[in-house]
Phi, psi and omega in degrees: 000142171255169196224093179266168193226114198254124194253137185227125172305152178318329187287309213283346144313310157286357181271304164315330163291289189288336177284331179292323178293321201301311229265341224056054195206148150344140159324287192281014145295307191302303171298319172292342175284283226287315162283345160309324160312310197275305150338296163329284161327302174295317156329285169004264168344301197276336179301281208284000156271328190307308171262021173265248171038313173276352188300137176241119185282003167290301176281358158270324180259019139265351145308312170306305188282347159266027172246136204277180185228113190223151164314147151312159162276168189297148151091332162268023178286155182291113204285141178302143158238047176266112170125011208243349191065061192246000000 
């Protein structure tokens, strides 16, 4: 494990401070759930471009071409946007 020395403005410390108590947890737990999230999040990203980039439109729209066309089932129809000023 490594140990870094992290300068934080006060307000932002004390907030941090306070939520960790909210959470029951450490400071550096906290801060550590957080940069783990924010991690997370970019990784996504870099995931889910890495595999539109492999995307092939040919094999999606015989993908496509098997689904049969049918109503949706109730409560999954696409909700209308008549009236939403859409």
């Amino acid at each position: 494990m490594s140990t870094i020395s992290l300068r934080l403005p006060e307000s932002v410390h004390r907030r941090v401070r306070e939520l960790a108590a909210a959470e029951e947890v450490s400071i550096n737990q906290f801060i550590t759930s957080a940069v783990i999230e924010k991690m997370a999040a970019l990784l996504t990203v870099d995931y889910l471009r890495q595999r539109a980039a492999r995307g092939d439109r040919a094999k999606f729209e015989r993908a496509l071409a098997v689904v049969p066309d049918v109503p949706p089932d109730e409560g999954d129809e696409y909700p209308s946007l008549q009236g939403s000023g859409g």
